[in-house]
N, C-alpha and C positions, 0 to 999 in steps of 0.2 A: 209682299204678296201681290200686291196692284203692278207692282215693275214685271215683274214672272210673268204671271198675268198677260201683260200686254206683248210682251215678247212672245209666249207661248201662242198668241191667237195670230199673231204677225207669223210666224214659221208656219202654223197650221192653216192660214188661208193662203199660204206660197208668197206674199208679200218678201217675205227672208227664205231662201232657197238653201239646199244642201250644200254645205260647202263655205255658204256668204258668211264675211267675216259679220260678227254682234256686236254691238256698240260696246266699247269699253267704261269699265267702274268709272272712270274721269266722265267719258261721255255722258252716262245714266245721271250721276251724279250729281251733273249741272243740268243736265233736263229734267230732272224730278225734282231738283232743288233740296236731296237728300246726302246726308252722310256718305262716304265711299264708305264702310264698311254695308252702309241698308243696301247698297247699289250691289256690292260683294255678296251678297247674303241671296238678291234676288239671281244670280249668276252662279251660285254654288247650288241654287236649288232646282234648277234647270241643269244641272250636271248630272244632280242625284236621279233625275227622270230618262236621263239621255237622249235630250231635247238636243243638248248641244256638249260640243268636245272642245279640249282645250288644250291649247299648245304653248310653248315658248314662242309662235307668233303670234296669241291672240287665243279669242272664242271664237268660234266656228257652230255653224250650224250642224249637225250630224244629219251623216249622208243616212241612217235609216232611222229617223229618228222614232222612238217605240211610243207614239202617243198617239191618241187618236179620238173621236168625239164621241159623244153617249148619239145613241138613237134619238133621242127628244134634242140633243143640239143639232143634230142631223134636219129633224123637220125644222125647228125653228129657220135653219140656214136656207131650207128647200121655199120656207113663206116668204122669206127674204130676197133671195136671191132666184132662186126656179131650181137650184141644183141642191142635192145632199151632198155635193162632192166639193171641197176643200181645194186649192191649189196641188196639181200634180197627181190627185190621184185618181183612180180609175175604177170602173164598175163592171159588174160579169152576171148577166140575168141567166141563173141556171134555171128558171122554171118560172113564167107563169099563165094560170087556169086557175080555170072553175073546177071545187072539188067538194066533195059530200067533205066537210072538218073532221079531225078527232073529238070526242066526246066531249073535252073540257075548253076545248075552240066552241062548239055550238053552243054550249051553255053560255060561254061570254056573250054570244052574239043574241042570244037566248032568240036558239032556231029549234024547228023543229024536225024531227027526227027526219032526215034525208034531204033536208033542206043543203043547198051548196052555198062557198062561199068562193072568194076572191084569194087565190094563193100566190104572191110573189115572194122568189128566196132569188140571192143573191150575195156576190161577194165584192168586199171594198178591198180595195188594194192602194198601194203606193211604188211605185219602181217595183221591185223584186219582194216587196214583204207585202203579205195580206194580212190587215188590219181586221176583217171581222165578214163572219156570217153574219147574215140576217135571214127572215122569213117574215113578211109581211101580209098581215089578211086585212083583207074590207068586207061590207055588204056586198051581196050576188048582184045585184042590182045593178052597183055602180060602175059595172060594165059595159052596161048597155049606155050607162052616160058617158064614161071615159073608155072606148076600146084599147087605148093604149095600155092598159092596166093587163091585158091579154098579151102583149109583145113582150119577147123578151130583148128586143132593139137594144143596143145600148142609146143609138140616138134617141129612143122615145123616153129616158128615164128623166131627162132636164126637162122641170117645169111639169113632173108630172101631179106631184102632190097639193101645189097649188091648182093644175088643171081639175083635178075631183073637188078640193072646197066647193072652187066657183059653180061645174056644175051641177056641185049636188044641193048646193046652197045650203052646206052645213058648214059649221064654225064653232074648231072644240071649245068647249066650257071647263071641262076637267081631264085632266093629264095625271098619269101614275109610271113613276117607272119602279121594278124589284129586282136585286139584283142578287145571287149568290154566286158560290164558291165550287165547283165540281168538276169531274172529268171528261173530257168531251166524248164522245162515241163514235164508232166508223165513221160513218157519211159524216161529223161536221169535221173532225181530223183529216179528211179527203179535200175537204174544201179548203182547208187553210193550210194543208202542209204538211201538220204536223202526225207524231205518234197517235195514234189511240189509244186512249186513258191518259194520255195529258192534262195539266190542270190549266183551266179556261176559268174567266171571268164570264158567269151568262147570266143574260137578263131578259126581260119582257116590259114594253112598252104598252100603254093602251091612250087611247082619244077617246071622248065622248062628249055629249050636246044631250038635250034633255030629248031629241028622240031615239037616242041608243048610244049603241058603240060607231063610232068612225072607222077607226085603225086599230086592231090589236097585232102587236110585232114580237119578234124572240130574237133573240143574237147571244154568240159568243164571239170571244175573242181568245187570238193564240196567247202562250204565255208572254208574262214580262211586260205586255204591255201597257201603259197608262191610260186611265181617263182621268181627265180632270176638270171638273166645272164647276163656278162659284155658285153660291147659298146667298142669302138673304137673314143675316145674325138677326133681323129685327124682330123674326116669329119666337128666337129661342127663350126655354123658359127661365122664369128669374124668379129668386125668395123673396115672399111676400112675411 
């Protein structure tokens, strides 16, 4: 899992490009200091993801490879780095304003009735496959501290989540992400490509700090695609 693992965040931040050949079972082997079969195991499970392809020359990186980050590694990479965006891929601001929310958007934000919020949607892409809707809200406010929250620029989107922490001088405490299983509908089948009534992987994100919500986000993704990101075994429960 830790060899995958490592491979898998190498291809996903473009460190390993489509096409680049992958270290062979001998290679891993001797760098992990594991068995060629543990080394076989992490390379057959990158196959099943379609991370990477395999040939009578070698592994190969796959030219569209169907994986992509959850929204919450999304931000984390955005505190890190200034960008949501991975090596190679690309962003498309279809919208954003200020807009009076849906009913169950204010209530997270717990606004009141006709109060407005921060609405950014957008799509992630890579070469020719789009990787995922999003739609992102904030406070109405934090417009008036980050205007760029208003552009749909591609150039304003690097560095922009970091720029709201700093100026709104909030700093999440607690993070939730929910994810199910359903069909997507017109307008998000528009945006990715795909049929409507496809089945998409969707979810919602939220931030928050003890004076409210931060960010609350929504996304789907087209079919087939993966997410994958590690746990922390140390919280799981055990018989007492």
């Amino acid at each position: 899992m830790d060899i995958a693992a490592e491979l898998r965040d190498r291809i996903l931040s473009g460190e390993l490009e489509p096409g680049d050949k992958v270290p062979t079972v001998k290679e891993l082997a001797a760098s992990y200091r594991c068995a060629g079969a543990t080394a076989q195991r992490a390379l057959g499970q990158l196959v099943v993801e379609g991370v990477v392809r395999t040939s009578p020359r070698g592994t190969f990186v796959a030219d569209e490879a169907p994986v992509s980050l959850t929204p919450t590694e999304r931000a984390g990479l955005a505190r890190r780095t200034g960008s949501v965006l991975t090596g190679h891929e690309s962003v498309v601001v279809t919208a954003a304003e200020l807009i009076v929310p849906p009913l169950y958007v204010g209530e997270i934000f717990d606004l009141d009735h006709g109060d407005q919020v921060v609405r950014r949607e957008y799509v992630v892409g890579r070469g020719k496959a789009r990787l995922m809707l999003a739609v992102d809200w904030f406070p109405a406010h934090f417009a008036a501290l980050v205007p760029d929250l208003l552009s749909t620029a591609p150039g304003k989107v690097h560095g922009l989540l970091p720029k709201v922490l700093q100026a709104t001088g909030r700093n999440p405490t607690y993070a939730r992400d929910d994810m199910h299983a359903r069909e997507t509908d017109r307008r998000e089948a528009g945006h990715l490509g795909i049929p409507p009534g496809a089945p998409t992987l969707a979810g919602a994100h939220r931030w928050s700090d003890e004076d409210g919500m931060i960010l609350y986000g929504e996304w789907c993704l087209p079919p087939r695609l993966t997410l994958s990101y590690e746990t922390d075994p140390g919280g799981a429960a055990t018989d007492t």
